[in-house]
C-alpha positions as CSV (number, residue, x, y, z in Angstrom):
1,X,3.1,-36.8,-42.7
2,X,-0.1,-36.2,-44.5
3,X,-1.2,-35.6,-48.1
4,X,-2.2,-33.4,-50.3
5,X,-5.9,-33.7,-51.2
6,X,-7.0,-30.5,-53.1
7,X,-4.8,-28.3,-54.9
8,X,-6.3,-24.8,-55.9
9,X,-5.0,-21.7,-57.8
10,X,-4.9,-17.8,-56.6
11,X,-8.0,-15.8,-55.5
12,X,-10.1,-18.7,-53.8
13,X,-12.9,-16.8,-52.5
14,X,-15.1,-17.3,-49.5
15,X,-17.9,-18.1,-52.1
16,X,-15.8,-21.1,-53.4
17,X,-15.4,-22.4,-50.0
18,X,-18.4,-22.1,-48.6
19,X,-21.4,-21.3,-51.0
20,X,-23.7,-18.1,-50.3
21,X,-26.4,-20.1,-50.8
22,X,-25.6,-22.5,-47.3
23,X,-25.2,-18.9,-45.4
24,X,-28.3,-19.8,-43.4
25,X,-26.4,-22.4,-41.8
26,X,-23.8,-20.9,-39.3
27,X,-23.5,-23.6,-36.4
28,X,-19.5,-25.0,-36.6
29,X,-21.1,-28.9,-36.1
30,X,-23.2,-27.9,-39.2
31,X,-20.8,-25.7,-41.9
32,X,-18.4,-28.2,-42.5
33,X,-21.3,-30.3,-45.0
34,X,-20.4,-27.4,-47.4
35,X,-17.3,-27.0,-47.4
36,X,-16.3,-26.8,-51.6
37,X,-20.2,-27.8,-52.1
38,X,-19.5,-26.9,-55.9
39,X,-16.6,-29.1,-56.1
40,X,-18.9,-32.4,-55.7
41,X,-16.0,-35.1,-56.2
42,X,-14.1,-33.1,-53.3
43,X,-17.1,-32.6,-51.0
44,X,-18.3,-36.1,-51.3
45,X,-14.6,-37.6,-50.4
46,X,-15.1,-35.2,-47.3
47,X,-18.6,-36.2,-46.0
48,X,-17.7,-39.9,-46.6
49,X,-14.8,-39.2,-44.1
50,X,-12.3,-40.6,-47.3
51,X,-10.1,-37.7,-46.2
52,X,-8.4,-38.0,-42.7
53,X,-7.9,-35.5,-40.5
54,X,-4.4,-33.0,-40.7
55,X,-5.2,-33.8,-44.6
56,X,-3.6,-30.7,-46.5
57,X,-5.3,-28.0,-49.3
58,X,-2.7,-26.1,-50.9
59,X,-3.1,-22.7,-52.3
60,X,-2.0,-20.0,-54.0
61,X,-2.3,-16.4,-53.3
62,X,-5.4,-14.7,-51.6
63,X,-6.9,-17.3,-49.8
64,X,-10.1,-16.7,-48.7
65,X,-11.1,-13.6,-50.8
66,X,-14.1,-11.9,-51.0
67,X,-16.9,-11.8,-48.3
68,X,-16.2,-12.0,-44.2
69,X,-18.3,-15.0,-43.6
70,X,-16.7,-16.8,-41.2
71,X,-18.3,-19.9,-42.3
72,X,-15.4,-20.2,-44.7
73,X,-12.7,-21.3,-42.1
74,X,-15.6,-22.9,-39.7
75,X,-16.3,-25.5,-42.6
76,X,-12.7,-26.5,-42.9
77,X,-11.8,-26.0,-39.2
78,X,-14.6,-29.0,-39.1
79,X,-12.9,-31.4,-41.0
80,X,-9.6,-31.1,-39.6
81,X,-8.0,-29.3,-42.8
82,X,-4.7,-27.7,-42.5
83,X,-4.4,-25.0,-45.5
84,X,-1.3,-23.9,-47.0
85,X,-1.4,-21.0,-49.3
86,X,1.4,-18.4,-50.3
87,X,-0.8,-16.0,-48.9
88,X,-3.9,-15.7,-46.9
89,X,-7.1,-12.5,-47.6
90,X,-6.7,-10.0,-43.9
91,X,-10.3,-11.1,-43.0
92,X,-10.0,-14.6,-44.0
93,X,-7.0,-15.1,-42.1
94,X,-8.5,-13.1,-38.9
95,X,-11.2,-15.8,-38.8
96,X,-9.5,-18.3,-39.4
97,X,-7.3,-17.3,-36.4
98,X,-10.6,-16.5,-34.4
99,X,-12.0,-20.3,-34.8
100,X,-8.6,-22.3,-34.7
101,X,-8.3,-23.4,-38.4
102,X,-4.5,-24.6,-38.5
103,X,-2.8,-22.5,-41.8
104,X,0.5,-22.2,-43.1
105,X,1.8,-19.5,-45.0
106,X,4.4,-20.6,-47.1
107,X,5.4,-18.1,-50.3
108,X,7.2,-20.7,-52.6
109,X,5.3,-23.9,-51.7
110,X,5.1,-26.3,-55.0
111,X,3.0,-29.6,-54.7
112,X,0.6,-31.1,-56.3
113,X,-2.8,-33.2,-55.1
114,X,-0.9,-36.3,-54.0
115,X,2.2,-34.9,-52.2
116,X,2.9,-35.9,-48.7
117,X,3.8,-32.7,-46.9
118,X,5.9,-32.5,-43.7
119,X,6.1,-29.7,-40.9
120,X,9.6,-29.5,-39.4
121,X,9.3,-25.9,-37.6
122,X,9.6,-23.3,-39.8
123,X,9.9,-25.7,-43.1
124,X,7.3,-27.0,-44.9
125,X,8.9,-30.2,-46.6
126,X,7.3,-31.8,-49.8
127,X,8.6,-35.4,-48.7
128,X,7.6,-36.7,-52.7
129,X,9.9,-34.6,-54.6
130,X,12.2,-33.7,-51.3
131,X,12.2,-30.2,-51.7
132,X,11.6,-27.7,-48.8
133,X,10.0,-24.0,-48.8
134,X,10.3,-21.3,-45.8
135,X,7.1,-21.1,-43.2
136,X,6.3,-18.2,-43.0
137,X,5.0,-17.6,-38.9
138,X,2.4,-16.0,-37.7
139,X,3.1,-13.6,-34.5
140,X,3.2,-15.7,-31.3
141,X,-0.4,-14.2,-30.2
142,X,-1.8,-15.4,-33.4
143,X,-0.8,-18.6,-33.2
144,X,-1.1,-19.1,-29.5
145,X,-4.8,-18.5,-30.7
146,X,-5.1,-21.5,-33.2
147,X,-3.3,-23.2,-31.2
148,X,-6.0,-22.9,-28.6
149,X,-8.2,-24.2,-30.2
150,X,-9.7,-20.3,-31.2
151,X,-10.2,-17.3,-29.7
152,X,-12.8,-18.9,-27.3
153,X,-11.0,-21.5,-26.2
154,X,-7.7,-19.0,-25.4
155,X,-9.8,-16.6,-23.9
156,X,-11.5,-19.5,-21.4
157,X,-7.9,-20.4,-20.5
158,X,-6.7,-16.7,-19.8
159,X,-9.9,-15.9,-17.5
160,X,-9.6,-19.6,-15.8
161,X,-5.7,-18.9,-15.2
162,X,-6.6,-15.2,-13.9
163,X,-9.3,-15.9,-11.8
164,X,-7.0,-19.2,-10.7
165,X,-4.3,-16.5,-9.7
């Protein structure tokens, strides 16, 4: 179980996540600084490491609006982040895919900064007010991508497998 650290609302944009003004900055061991930069309570909690790993951010719709930088999901991928939002942008959710960020799409979630969350298969649980909402899952490609590591990573094992054949 793991909680809730940051609770947001609908239309998070890329710019919210990762500032334009860091765009300069694309290496994955260097995005994650920014991650929320304008939210400076939540971005210092994450680069004093006061936020462990398989923490949760909980959304609402249209995560990840806006531009295509993939520096969005990078910056979260780097802190370990799992993001559940009742529903993910197209190219937010591509890249997030593409660079292993763990998400879960879950239409009805309800819980607030706080809330310990638990993943039992396709239910998300909200172990605080013991209520549980409908996963929604991504197709088995997708997720055999995140869970991977990224497309990278899965593509490294398919050639290694292929050429091991």
């Amino acid at each position: 179980m793991a909680k809730v650290v940051l609770k947001l609302g609908d239309d998070i944009s890329t710019d919210i996540i990762y500032p334009g003004r860091f765009m300069a900055t694309v290496l994955p061991t260097e995005t994650p600084q920014y991650a929320f930069a304008d939210n400076v309570e939540f971005n210092k909690k994450l680069k004093a490491n006061e936020i462990p790993r398989g923490s949760f951010i909980v959304a609402g719709q249209n995560f990840g609006c806006g531009s295509s930088r993939e520096q969005a999901a990078s910056c979260l991928n780097g802190w370990g982040l799992i993001i559940v939002a009742k529903h993910f942008s197209r190219i937010f959710l591509q890249n997030a895919i593409n660079l292993g960020l763990q998400m879960i799409i879950c239409p009805d979630i309800e819980a607030d900064e706080g809330d310990e969350l638990q993943i039992q298969g396709e239910i998300l649980r909200n172990v605080t007010t013991g209520k549980e909402f409908k996963i929604v899952p991504l197709p088995k490609a997708r997720q055999a991508i995140i869970d991977a590591g990224g497309l990278i990573p899965y593509t490294r094992t398919l050639l290694l497998q292929k050429k091991g054949k």
